[in-house]
C-alpha positions as CSV (number, residue, x, y, z in Angstrom):
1,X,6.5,10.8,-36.9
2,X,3.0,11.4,-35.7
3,X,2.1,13.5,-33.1
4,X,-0.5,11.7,-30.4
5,X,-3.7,13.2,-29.2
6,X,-3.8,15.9,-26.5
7,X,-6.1,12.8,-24.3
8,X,-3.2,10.4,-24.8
9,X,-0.8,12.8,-23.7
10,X,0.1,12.2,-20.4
11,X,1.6,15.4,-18.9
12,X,4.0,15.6,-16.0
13,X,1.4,16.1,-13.0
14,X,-0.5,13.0,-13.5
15,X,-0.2,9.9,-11.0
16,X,0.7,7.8,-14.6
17,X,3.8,9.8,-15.0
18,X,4.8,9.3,-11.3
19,X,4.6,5.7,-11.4
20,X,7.3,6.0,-14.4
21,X,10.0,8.2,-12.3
22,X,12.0,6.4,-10.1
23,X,11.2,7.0,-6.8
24,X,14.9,7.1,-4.6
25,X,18.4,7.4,-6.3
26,X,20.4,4.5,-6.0
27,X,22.6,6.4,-2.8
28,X,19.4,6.8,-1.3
29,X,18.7,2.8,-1.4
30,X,21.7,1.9,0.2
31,X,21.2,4.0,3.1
32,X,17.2,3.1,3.7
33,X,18.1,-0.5,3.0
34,X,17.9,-2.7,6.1
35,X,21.0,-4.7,5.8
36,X,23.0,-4.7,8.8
37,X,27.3,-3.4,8.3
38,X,29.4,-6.2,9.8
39,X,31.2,-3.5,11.3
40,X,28.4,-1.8,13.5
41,X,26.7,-4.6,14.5
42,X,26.3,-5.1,18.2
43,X,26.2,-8.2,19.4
44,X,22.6,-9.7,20.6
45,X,21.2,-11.4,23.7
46,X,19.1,-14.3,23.1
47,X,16.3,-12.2,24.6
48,X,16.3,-9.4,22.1
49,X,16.3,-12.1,19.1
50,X,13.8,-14.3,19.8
51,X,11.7,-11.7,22.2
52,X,8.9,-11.2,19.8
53,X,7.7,-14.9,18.7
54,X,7.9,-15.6,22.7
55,X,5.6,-12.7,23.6
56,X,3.4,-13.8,20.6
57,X,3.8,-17.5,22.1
58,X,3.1,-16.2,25.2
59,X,-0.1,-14.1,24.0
60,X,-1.3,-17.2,21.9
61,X,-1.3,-19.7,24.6
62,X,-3.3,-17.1,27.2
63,X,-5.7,-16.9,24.2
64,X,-5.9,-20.5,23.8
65,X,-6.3,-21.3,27.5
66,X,-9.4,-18.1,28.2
67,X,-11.0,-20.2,24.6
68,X,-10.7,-23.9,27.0
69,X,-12.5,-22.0,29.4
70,X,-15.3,-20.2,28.2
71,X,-16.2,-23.7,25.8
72,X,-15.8,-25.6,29.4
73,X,-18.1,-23.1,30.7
74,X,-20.6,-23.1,27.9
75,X,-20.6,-27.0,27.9
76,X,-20.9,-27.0,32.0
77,X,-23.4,-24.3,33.2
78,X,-26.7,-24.0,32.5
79,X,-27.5,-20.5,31.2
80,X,-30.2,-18.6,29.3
81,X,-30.1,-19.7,25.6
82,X,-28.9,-16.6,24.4
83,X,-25.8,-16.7,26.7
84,X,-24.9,-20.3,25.7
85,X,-25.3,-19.6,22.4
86,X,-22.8,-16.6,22.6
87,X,-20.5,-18.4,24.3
88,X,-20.3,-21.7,22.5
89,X,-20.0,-19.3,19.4
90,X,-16.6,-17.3,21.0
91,X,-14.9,-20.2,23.2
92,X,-14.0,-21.9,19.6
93,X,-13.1,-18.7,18.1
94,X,-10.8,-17.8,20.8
95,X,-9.4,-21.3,20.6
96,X,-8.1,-21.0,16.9
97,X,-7.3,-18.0,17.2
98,X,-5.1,-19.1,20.3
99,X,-3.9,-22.0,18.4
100,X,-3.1,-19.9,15.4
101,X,-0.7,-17.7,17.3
102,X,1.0,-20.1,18.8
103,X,1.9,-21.7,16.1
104,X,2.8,-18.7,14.4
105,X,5.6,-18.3,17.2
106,X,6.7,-22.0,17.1
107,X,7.3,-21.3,13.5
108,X,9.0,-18.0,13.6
109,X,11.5,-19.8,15.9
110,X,13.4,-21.9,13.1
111,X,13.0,-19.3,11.1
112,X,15.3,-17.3,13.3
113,X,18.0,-19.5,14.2
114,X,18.1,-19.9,10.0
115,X,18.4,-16.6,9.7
116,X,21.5,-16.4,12.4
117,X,23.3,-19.1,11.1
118,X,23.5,-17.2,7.5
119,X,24.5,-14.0,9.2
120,X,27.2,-15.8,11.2
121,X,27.8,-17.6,7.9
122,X,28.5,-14.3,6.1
123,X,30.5,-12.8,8.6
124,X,32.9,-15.7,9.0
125,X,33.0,-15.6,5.0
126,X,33.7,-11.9,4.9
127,X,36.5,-11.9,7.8
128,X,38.3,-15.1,6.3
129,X,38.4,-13.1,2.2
130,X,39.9,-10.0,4.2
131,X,42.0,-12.2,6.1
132,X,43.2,-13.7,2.7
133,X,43.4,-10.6,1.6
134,X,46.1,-9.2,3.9
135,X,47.7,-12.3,4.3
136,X,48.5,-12.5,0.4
137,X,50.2,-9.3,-0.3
């Protein structure tokens, strides 16, 4: 066999040779994994599972109401150019942006009641095979 070059050697310290080693063991997977045991999980209020798309809802819709005003304002008063120009540039802005978020939430909300249905799904699948289970022997 030939031997390679010293420059297409790539010896232990570079960032090349890094990217090649795995990074966490496979026991060290399982416990940084996210997935929740069926065992320790709590049960949730409606409030903790759908808390963050209301705030963001919430935050959206106060956004979307300050960009009504300010393009009601700019449309209504008569101010120096410079003003008017400044705000008919940011009540738009703050209405998409508004608009954006809200619909950001209103989408996160199916999203989340999918997501519950599969884990009470799962659980009812995983308590009836170890129901079998015992119940068979």
């Amino acid at each position: 066999m030939e031997a390679l070059p010293k420059a297409l050697e790539i010896d232990e310290k570079s960032p090349e040779s890094k990217d090649l080693l795995p990074s966490q063991t496979a026991s060290s997977l399982c416990i940084s994994s996210r997935s929740e045991s069926v065992w320790t999980e709590a049960p949730r209020s409606n409030w903790e599972i759908y808390r963050k798309p209301i705030v963001i809802m919430s935050v959206g819709g106060a956004i979307l109401l300050f960009g009504v005003a300010i393009t009601c304002l700019a449309y209504t008063l008569s101010l120096g150019e410079m003003s008017l120009k400044v705000l008919k540039m940011t009540g738009p802005a703050f209405l998409s942006l508004g608009l954006m978020m809200m619909v950001c939430g209103l989408v996160w909300v199916p999203i989340i009641k999918k997501k519950q249905k599969q884990k009470q799904k799962q659980k009812s699948m995983f308590f009836q095979s170890l129901k079998s289970f015992f119940l068979n022997r």
